[in-house]
C-alpha positions as CSV (number, residue, x, y, z in Angstrom):
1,X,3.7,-62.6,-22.5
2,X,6.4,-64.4,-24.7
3,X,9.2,-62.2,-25.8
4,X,10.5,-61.6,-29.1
5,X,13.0,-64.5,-29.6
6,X,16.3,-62.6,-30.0
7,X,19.5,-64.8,-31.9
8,X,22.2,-62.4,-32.3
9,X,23.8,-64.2,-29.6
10,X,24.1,-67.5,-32.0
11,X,25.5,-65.4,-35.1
12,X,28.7,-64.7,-36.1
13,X,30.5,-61.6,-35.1
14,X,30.9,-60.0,-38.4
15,X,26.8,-60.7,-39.3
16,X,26.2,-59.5,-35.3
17,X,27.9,-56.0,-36.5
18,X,26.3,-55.3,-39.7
19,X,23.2,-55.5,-38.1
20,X,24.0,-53.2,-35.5
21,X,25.3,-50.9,-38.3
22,X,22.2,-51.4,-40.1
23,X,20.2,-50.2,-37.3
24,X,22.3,-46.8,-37.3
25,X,20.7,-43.7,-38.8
26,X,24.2,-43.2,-40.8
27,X,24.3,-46.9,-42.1
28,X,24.2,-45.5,-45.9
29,X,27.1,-43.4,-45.3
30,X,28.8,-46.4,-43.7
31,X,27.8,-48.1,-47.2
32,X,29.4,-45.8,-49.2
33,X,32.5,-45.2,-47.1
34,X,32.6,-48.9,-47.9
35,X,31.9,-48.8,-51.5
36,X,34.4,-46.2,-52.1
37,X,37.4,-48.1,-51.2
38,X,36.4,-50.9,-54.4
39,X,37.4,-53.7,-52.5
40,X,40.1,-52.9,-50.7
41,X,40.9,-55.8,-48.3
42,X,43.2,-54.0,-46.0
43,X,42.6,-49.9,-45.6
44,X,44.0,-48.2,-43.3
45,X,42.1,-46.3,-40.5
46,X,42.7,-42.3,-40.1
47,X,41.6,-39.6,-37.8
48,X,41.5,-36.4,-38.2
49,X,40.4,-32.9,-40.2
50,X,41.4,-31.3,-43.2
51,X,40.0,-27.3,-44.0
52,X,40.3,-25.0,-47.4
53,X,40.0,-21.9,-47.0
54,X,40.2,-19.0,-49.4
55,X,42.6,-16.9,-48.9
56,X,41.1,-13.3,-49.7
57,X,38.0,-14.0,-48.4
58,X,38.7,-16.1,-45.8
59,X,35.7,-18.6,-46.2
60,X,35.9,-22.3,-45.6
61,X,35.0,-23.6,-49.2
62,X,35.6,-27.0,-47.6
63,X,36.0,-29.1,-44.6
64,X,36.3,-32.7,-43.4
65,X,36.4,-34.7,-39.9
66,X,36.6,-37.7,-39.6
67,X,34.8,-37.6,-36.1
68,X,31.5,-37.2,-38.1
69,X,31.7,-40.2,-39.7
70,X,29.5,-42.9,-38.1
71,X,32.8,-44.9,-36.9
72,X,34.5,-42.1,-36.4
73,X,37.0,-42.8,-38.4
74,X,38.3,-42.3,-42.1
75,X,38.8,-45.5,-44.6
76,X,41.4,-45.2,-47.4
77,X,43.0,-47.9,-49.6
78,X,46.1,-49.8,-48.3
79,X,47.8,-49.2,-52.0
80,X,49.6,-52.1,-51.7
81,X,51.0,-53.1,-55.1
82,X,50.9,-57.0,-54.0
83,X,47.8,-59.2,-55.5
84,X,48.3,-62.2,-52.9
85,X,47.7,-58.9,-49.9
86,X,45.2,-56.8,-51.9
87,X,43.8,-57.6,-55.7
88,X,41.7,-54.7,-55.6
89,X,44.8,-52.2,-55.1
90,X,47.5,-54.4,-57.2
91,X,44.6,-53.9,-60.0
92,X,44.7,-50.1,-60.0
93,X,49.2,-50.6,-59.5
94,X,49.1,-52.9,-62.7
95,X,47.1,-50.4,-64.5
96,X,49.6,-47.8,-63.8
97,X,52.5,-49.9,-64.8
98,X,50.7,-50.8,-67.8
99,X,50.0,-47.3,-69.1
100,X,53.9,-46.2,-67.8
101,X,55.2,-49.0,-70.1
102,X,53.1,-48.7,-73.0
103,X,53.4,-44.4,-73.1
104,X,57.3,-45.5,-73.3
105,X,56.2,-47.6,-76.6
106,X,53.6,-46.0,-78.0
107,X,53.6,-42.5,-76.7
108,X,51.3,-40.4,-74.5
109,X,50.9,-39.0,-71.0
110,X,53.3,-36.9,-72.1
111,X,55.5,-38.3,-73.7
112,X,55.8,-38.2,-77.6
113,X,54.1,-40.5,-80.3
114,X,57.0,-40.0,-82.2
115,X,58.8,-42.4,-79.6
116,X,56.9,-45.2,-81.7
117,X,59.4,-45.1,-84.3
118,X,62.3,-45.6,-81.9
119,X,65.0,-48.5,-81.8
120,X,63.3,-51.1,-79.0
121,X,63.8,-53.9,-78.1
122,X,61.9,-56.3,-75.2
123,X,65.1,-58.3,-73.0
124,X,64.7,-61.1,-71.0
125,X,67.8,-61.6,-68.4
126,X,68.0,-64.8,-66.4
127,X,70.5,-65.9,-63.7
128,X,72.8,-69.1,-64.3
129,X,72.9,-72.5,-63.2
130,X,73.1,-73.7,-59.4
131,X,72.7,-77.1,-59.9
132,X,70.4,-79.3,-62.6
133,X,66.4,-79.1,-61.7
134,X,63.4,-81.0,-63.2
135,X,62.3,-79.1,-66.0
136,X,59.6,-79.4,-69.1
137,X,61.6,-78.8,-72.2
138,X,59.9,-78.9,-75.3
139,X,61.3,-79.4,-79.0
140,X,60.2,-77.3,-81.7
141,X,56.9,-78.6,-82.4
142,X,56.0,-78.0,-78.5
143,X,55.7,-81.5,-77.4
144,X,57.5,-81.7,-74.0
145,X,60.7,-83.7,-73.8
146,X,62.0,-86.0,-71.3
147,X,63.1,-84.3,-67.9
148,X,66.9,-85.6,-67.2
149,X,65.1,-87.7,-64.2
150,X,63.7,-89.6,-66.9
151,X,59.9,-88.6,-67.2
152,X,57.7,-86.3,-68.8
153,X,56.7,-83.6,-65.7
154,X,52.8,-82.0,-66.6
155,X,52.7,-78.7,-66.6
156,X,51.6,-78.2,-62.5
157,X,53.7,-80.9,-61.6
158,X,55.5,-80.1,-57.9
159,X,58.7,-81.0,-58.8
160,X,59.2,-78.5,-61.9
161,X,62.1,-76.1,-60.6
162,X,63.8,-78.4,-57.7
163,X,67.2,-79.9,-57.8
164,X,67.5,-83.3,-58.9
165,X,70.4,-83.8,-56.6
166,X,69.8,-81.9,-53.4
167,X,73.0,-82.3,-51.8
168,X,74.9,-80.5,-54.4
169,X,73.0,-77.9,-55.4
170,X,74.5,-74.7,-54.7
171,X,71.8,-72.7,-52.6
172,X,74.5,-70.1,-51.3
173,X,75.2,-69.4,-54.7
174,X,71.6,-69.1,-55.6
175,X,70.7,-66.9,-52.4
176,X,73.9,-64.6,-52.8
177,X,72.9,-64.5,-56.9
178,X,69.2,-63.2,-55.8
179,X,70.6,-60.8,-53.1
180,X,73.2,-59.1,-55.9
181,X,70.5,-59.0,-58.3
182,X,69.8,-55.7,-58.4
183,X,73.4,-54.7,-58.4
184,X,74.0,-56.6,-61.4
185,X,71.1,-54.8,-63.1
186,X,72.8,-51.7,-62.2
187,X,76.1,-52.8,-63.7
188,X,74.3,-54.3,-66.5
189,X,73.0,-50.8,-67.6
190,X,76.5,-49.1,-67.1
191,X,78.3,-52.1,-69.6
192,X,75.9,-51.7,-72.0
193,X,76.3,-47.9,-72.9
194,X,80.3,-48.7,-72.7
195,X,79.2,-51.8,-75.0
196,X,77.7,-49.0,-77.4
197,X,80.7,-46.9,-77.4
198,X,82.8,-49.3,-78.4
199,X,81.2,-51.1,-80.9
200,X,80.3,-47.4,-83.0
201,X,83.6,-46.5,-82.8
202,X,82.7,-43.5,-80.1
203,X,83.9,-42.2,-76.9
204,X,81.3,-42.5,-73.6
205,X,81.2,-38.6,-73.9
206,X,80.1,-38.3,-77.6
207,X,78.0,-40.9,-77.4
208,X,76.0,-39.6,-74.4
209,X,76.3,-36.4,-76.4
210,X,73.7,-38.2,-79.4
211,X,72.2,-40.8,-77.5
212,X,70.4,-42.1,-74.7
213,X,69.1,-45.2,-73.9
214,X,65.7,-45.7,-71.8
215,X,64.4,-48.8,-70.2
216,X,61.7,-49.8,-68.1
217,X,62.1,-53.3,-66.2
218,X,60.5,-55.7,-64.0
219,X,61.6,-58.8,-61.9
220,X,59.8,-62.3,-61.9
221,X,60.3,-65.4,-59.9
222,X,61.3,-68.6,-62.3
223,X,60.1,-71.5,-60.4
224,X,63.7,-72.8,-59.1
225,X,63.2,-69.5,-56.5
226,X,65.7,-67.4,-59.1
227,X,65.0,-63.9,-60.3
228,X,64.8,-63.1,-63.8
229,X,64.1,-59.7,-65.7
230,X,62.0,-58.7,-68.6
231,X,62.9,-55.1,-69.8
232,X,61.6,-52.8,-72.4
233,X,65.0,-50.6,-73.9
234,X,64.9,-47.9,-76.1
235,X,67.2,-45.6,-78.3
236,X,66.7,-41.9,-77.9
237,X,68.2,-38.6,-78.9
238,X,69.7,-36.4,-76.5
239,X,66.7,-35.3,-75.9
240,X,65.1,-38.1,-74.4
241,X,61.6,-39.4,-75.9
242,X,60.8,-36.0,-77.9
243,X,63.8,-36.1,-80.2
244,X,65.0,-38.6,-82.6
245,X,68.4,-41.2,-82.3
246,X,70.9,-41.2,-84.6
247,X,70.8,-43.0,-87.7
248,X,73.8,-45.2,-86.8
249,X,71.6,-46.3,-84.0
250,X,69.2,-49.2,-84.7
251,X,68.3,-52.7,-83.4
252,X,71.4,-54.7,-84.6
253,X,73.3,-52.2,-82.9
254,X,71.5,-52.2,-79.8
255,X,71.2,-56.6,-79.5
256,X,74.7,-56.1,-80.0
257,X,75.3,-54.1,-76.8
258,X,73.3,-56.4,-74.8
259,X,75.1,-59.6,-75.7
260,X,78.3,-57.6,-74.9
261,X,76.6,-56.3,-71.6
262,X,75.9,-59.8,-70.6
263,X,79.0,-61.1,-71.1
264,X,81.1,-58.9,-69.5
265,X,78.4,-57.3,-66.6
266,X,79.6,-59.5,-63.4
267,X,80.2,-58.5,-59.2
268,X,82.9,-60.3,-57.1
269,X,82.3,-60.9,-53.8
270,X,84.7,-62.5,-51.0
271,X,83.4,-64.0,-47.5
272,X,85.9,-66.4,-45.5
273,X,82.6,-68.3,-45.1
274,X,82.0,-68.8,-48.7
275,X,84.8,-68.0,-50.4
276,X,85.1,-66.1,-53.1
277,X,81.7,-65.7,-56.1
278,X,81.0,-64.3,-59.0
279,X,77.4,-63.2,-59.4
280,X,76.9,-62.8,-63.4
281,X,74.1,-63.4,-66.0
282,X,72.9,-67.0,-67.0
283,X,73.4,-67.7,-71.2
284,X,69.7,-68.3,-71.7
285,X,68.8,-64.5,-72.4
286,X,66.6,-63.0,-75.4
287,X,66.7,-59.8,-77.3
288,X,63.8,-59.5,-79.5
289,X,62.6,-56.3,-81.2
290,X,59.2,-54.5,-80.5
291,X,58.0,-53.3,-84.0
292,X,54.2,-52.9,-83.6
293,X,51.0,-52.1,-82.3
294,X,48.5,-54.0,-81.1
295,X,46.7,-55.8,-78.3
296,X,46.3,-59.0,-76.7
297,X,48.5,-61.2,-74.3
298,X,51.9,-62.2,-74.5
299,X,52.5,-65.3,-72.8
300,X,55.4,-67.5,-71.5
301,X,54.9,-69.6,-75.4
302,X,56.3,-66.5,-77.1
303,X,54.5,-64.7,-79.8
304,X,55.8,-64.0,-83.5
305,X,55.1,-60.3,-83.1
306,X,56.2,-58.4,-79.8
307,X,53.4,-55.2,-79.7
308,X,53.2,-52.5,-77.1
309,X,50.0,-53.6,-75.9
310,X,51.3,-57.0,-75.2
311,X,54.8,-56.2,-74.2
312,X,53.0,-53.9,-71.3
313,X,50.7,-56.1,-70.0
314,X,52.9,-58.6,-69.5
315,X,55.7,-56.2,-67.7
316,X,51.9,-55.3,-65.8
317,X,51.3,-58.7,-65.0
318,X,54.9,-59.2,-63.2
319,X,54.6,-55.6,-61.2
320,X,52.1,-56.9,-58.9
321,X,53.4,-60.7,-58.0
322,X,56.0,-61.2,-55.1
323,X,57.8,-64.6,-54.8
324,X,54.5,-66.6,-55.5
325,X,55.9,-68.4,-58.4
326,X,58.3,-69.6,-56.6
327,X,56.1,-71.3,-54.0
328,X,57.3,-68.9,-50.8
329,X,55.4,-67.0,-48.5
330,X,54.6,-63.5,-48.9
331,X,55.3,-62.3,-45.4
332,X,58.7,-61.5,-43.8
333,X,59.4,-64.0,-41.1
334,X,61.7,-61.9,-39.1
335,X,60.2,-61.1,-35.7
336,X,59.5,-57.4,-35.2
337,X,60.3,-56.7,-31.4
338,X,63.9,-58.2,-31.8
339,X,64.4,-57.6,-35.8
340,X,65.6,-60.9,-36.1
341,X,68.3,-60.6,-33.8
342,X,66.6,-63.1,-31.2
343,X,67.5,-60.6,-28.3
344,X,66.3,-57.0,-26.9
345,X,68.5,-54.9,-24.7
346,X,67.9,-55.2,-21.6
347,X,67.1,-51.8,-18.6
348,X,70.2,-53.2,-17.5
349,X,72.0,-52.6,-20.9
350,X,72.3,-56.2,-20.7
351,X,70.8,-58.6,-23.8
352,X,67.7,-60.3,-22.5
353,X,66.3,-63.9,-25.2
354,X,63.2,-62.4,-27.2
355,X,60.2,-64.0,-25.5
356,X,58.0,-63.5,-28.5
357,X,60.6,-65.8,-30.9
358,X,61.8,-67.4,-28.1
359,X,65.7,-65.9,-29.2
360,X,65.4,-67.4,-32.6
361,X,64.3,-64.2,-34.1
362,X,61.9,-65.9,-36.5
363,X,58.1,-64.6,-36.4
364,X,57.2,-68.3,-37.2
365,X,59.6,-70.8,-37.6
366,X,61.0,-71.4,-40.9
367,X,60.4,-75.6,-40.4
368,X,56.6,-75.1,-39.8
369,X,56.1,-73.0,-43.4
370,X,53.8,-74.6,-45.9
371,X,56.2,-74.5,-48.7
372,X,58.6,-77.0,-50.4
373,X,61.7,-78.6,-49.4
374,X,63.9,-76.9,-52.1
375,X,62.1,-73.2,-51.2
376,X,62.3,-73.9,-47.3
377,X,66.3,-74.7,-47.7
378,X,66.6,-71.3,-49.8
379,X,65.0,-69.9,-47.0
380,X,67.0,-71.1,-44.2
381,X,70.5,-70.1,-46.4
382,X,69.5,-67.0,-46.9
383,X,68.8,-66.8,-42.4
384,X,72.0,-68.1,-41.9
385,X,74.0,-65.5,-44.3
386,X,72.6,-62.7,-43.1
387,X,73.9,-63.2,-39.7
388,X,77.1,-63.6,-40.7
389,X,79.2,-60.4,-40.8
390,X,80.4,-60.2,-43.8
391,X,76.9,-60.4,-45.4
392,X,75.1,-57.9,-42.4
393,X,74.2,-55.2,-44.6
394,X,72.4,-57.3,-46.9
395,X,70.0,-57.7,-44.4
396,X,69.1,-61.3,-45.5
397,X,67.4,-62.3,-42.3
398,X,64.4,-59.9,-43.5
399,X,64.6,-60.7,-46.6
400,X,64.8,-64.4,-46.3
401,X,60.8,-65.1,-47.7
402,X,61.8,-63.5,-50.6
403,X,64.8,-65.8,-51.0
404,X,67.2,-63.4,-50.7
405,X,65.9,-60.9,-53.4
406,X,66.0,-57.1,-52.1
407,X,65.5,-55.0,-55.1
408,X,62.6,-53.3,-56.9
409,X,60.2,-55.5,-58.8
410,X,60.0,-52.6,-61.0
411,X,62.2,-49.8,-62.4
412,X,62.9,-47.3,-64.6
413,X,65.0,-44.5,-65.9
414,X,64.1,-41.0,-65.5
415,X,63.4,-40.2,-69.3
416,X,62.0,-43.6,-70.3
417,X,58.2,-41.9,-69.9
418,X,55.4,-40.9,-67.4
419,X,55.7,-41.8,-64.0
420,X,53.3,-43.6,-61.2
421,X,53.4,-40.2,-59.1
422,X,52.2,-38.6,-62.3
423,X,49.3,-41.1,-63.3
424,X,48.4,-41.2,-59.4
425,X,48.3,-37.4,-59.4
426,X,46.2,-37.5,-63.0
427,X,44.1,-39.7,-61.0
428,X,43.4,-37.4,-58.1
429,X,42.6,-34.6,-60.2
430,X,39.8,-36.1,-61.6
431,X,38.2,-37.2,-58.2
432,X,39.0,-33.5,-57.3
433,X,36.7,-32.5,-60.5
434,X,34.1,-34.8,-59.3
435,X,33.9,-33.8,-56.1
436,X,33.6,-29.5,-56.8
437,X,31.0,-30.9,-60.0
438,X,28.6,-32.3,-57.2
439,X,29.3,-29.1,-54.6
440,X,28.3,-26.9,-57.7
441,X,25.1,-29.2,-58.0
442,X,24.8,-28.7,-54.4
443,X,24.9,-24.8,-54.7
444,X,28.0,-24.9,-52.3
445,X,31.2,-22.1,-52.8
446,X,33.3,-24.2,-55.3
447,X,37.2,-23.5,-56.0
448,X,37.5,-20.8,-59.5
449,X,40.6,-19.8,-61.2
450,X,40.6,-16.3,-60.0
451,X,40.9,-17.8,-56.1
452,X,43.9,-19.0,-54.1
453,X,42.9,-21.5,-51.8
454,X,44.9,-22.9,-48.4
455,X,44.5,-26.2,-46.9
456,X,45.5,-26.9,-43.5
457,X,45.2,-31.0,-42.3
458,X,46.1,-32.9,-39.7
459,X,46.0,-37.0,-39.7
460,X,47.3,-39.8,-37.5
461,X,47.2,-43.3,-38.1
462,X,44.9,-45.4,-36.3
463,X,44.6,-48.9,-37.6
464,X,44.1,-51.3,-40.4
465,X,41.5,-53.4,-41.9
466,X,37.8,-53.6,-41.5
467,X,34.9,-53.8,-38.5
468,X,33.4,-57.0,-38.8
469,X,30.4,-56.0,-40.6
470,X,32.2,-53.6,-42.8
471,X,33.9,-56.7,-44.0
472,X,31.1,-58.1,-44.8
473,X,30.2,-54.8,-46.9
474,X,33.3,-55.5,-48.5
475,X,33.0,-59.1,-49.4
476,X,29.8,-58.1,-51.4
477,X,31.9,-55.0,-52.8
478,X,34.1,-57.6,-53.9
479,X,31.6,-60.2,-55.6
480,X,30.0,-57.4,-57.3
481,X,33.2,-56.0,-59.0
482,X,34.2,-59.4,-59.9
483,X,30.4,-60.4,-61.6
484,X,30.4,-56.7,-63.6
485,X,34.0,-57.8,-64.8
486,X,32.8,-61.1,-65.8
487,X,29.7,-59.6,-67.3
488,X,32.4,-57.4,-69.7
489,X,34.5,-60.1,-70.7
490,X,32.3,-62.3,-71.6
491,X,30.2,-59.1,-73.8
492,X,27.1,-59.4,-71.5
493,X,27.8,-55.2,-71.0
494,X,29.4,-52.5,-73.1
495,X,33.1,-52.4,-72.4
């Protein structure tokens, strides 16, 4: 008798495993485990139980293991606010972001409508010159002028953002500029209420006394591997966002302050190594106001009218990019077991070489990336500054992908509106709602008003990513998402 001829031996692992999982009594549950993450291409792996109880009555009114799933285990979301490690979650992060921005510009989630008629204003800070680079100038009817190496660059073209003279280009400067970034943002914000004072005629402690300025930024790479910041900053009263500025504060004051800020907004450092630098703002900067509402895109072309909607997605847009417009990799390249160091101690107390970076302490070495010349040299300054002493606590060794950058992509202060913790919060409340809504449908004891409820958990960490045939589940998760969004744009579905 001929058996059954049986070819899971000749399949791929990932199609072997779904069918195994298909041939599981609990493969729909597995499905929806699946389903529920919305294309998350990283979660994270938990074990564990959580229990609510009520506490007069002392009745479970819910409880969870994750031993009775059919893996055994519990998938959630990695979160991770990065679109080149997750789209799905740097969707839901932009979203956020957008909706923090535009309550700050158009009022709500708490925060007042009245904030609308506020001074603001929309503030692009770039860094200065390290050296001349091929650019894509254009005049003022947007045809693109001659680059300085004598030709016309298209748009994609490689070259855009290197040096046209390698040798002299100052990449310590730039590194040390990208590593003091943040500091300079900090200083920036500190000279510019001074800026105010001065200008009105006021002292620091009256003016804080009437006014307060807000402001919500975010970094982006340019394509020469320098930071740059767009920021949303707002007059208003002492109050914060529910009470009105002064009248001596509008726009002309506040474009005032910034150009003052810039000017005089600088840090000093010293290193026997490099000498002594001064890490200030470029003199290509913008202040242009945001006066109403609307939707649609803002893009790099600038757009007559600055609207909330616009302003916020573009701040959106930024929130969720690393350094991929500067053409670096998104992954630190110091190696873990050493921390970049190159050695471990030793039983003997000793210093032993690394044997997994072979004492260079480089996960991967910096002259086998896949990136540019120009990028790969910022890359190697900013290695070889952070193991100087001088420069140890900028930790430039881990943060040499990133070209030396260290800060937040995005920021704000406390009173400019909502925040993420909020939204995320608003967010869990509703799945909360969902979940007792099909427990009543159920006919199962649901959470009331009257009752005070107590829940005990425990989790630990187990892994991250997918089986191979839940990543399979997940690829279709993906391609489905991405056809129904297609579908909307293109009016095929109700929005």
């Amino acid at each position: 008798m001929r058996r059954p001829l049986d070819l899971l031996h000749v399949i791929s692992p990932g199609l072997r495993d779904l069918v195994e999982l298909a041939n599981t009594d609990d493969f729909d549950r597995v499905t929806e485990q699946v389903r529920n993450l919305r294309g998350c291409t990283h979660p994270v792996n938990l074990h564990g139980w959580t229990v609510t109880t009520d506490l007069a009555t002392k009745q479970v009114v819910r409880s969870y293991r994750s031993e009775d799933e059919p893996s055994g285990r519990l998938l959630t979301t990695c979160g991770n606010r990065r679109a080149s490690r997750c789209p799905a979650c740097s969707r839901v992060y932009a979203a956020d972001t957008y909706h923090l921005i535009k309550a700050g510009l158009s009022g709500g989630k708490n925060v007042a409508e009245t904030v609308r008629d506020h001074p603001r204003a929309f503030v692009t800070l770039t860094a200065p010159s390290f050296g001349p680079v091929h650019n894509r100038k254009t005049n003022d009817a947007g045809r693109p002028l001659r680059c300085r190496c004598g030709t016309h660059h298209t748009e994609d073209d490689p070259a855009l953002g290197t040096p046209l003279d390698p040798t002299t280009y100052d990449y310590t400067g730039a590194v040390l500029w990208n590593a003091h970034a943040g500091q300079l943002w900090a200083r920036f914000t500190i000279y510019l209420r001074r800026a105010l004072a001065r200008q009105l005629g006021k002292t620091q402690k009256a003016l804080n006394a009437a006014l307060r300025v807000s402001f919500a930024k975010v970094a982006e790479y340019q394509q020469r591997g320098l930071v740059h910041f767009h920021a949303v900053i707002r007059f208003d009263g002492p109050g914060g966002h529910t009470t009105q500025p002064p009248p001596w504060a509008t726009f002309d004051s506040l474009g005032a302050a910034v150009r003052m800020a810039v000017e005089q907004a600088r840090l000093t450092i010293a290193s026997d190594a490099v000498g002594e630098r001064v890490i200030e703002w470029g003199g290509e900067y913008r202040i242009d106001p945001i006066t109403a509402l609307g939707d649609g895109e803002l893009t790099d072309a600038r757009v007559a009218e600055y609207t909330d909607a616009k302003v916020a997605g573009y701040v959106a847009k930024y929130a969720t990019k690393n350094a991929e417009g500067a053409g670096t990799v998104d992954r630190t390249l110091m190696c873990r077991p050493c921390a970049g160091r190159g050695y471990v101690r030793g039983p003997d107390r000793f210093h032993d070489r690394c044997t997994d970076c072979d004492g260079t302490g480089q996960a991967e070495p910096i002259k086998a990336l896949p990136v540019q010349q120009h990028v790969r040299q910022m890359i190697r300054t900013a290695w070889a500054l952070g193991h100087l002493p001088e420069f140890a606590d900028l930790k430039l060794w881990k943060w040499a992908h990133m070209l030396g950058f260290r800060g937040h992509f995005s920021s704000k202060s406390r009173a400019y509106s909502t925040t993420l913790g909020a939204l995320r919060d608003v967010r869990r409340a509703w799945r909360l709602a969902q979940t007792e809504a099909a427990r009543t449908r159920a006919g199962l004891p649901v959470n009331d008003e009257n009752t005070t409820l107590v829940t005990a958990s425990s989790w630990t960490y187990l892994s991250s990513g997918y089986r191979p045939g839940e990543e399979l589940l997940a690829a279709q998760v993906r391609h489905d998402l991405a056809h129904a969004q297609r579908a909307k744009q293109e009016g095929l579905v109700p929005a």
